[in-house]
Steps between C-alpha positions, in 0.01 A plus 500: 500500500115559448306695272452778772853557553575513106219744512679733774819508297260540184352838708849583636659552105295713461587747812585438867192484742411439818327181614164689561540654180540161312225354674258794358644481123487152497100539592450538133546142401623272766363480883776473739479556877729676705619195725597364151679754331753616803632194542553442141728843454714394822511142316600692148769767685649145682551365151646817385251561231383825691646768752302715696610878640323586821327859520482630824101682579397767790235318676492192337705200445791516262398366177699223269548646114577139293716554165539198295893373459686421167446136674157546547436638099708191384291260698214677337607507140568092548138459656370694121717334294499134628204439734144483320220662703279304712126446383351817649288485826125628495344571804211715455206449771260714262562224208419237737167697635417567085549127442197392763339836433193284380393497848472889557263705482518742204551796678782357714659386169475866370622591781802308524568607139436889590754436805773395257475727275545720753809362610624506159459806379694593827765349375548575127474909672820410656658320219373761272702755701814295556513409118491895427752570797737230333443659145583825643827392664611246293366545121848357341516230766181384380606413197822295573480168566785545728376765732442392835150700495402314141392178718304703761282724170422121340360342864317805551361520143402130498294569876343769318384341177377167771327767725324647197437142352316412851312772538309441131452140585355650840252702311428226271392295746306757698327539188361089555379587860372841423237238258416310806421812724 
């Protein structure tokens, strides 16, 4: 198995979901399309490390809810235990536009650093909110280790603190072009 299909089961301890709504949660830290995901839960129900109940919709099609299988949590607790992570991927086109940002003009370098910040502070809103939603559901989970909610609070806490972290460098460097303008 792959990390993306350790990272449905990861999602799917947690609470059964759709495949739509995995996609969107998983948004926060990992970018997976569509035409890869589907065919990785039909791949993780033929192993038996997830099940699926079908929903049936007026006016749409019927919709798959995936539940992860004592299997599938097994599999999962081997992959922690026994499998050391890969070295992370890093894939950021604005990083690679900041690195040759030499050749822009100071306004489209401001620019660029206005337009992430932007994007940003989008996203710590939302993990702002979820963060308080979780504390307001789950306050005990939150502090045990063993809570299936306790991983979800630390990924979201880390995105925050990076988010935060970014947008300061952001500013710092807008500070260096703001000298040039």
């Amino acid at each position: 198995m792959n990390a993306l299909a350790y990272m449905l089961l990861s999602m799917l301890v947690r609470k059964s979901y759709t495949g739509y709504e995995l996609q969107k949660l998983m948004e926060l830290f990992w970018q997976a399309k569509h035409s890869q995901i589907y065919p990785l839960l039909a791949k993780l129900v033929q192993e038996g490390l997830a099940t699926f109940e079908v929903v049936g919709q007026t006016g749409k099609p019927d919709k798959k809810i995936y539940t992860v299988t004592d299997q599938g949590i097994a599999a999962l607790q081997d992959w922690i235990a026994n499998q050391p992570p890969a070295a992370p991927v890093n894939r950021d086109e604005f990083i690679i536009k900041i690195y040759a940002i030499g050749l822009a003009e100071p306004q489209t370098a401001f620019r660029l650093f206005e337009d992430r910040i932007s994007s940003l502070t989008a996203a710590l809103a939302y993990l702002e909110e979820e963060i308080q939603r979780m504390k307001e559901q789950y306050a005990e989970a939150l502090t045990e280790l063993d809570s299936r909610h306790f991983g979800r609070y630390l990924v979201f806490q880390r995105q925050l603190q990076i988010n935060r972290e970014e947008i300061s460098w952001c500013r710092w460097a807008m500070e260096l072009f703001s000298r040039r303008v």
